[in-house]
DRENDO-1510 file (C-alpha; in Angstrom, 1 decimal, always signed):
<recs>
REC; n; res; u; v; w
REC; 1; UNK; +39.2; +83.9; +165.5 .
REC; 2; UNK; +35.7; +83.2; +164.3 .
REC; 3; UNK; +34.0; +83.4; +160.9 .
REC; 4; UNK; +31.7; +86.1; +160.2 .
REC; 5; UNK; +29.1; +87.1; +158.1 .
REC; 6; UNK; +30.0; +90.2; +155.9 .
REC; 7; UNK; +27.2; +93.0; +154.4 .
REC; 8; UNK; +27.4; +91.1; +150.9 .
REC; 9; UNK; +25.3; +88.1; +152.2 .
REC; 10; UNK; +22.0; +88.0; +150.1 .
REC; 11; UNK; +20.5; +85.5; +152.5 .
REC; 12; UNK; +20.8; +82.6; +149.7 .
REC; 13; UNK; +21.2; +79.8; +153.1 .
REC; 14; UNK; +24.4; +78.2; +150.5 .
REC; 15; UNK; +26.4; +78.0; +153.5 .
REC; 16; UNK; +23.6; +76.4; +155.9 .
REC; 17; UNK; +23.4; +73.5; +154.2 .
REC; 18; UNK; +27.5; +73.2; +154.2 .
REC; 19; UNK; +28.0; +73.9; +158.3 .
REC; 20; UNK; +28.9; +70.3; +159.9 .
REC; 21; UNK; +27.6; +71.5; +163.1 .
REC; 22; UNK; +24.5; +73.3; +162.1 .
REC; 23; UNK; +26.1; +76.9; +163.4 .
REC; 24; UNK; +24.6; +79.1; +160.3 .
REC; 25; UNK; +21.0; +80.6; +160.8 .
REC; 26; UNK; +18.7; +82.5; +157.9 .
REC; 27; UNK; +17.4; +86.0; +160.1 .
REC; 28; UNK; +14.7; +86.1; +157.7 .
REC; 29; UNK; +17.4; +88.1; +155.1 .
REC; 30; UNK; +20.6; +87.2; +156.0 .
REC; 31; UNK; +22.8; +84.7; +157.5 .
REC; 32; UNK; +23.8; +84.5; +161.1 .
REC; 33; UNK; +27.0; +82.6; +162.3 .
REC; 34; UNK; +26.9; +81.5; +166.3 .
REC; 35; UNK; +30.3; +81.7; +167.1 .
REC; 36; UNK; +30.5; +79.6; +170.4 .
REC; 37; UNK; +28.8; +76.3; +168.0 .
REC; 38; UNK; +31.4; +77.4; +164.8 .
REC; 39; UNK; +34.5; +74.9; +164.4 .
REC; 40; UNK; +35.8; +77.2; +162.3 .
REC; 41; UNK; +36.3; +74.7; +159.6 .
REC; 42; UNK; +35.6; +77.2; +156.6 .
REC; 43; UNK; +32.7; +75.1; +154.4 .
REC; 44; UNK; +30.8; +77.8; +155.0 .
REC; 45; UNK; +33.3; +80.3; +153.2 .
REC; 46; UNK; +34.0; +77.9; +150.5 .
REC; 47; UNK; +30.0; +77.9; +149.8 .
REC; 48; UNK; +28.7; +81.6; +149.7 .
REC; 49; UNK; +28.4; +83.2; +146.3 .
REC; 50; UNK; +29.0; +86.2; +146.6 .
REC; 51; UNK; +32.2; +85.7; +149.2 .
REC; 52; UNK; +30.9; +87.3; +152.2 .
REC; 53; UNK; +32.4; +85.2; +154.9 .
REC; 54; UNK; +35.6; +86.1; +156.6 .
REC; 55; UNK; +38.1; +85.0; +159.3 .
REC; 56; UNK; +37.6; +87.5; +161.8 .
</recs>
């Protein structure tokens, strides 16, 4: 399982700061999760505003 980045991500970067192990990218407008860095260890989830990161 891996955490992903839903269509409700306004590109804020709230969880970039919060990833340990620097897997959470800004495109530009949204966020991007790389799966094969992510520890899965949810900060990311626990961050976002407007709750758009899931447990795939």
């Amino acid at each position: 399982m891996a955490y992903k980045i839903t269509d409700g991500c306004i590109g804020c970067g709230a969880c970039e700061g919060t990833c340990p192990v620097g897997a959470i990218s800004n495109d530009g407008s949204v966020c991007v999760i790389d799966a094969d860095t992510c520890i899965e260890c949810g900060a990311c989830a626990g961050a976002c505003p407007t709750d758009s990161i899931k447990l795939d």
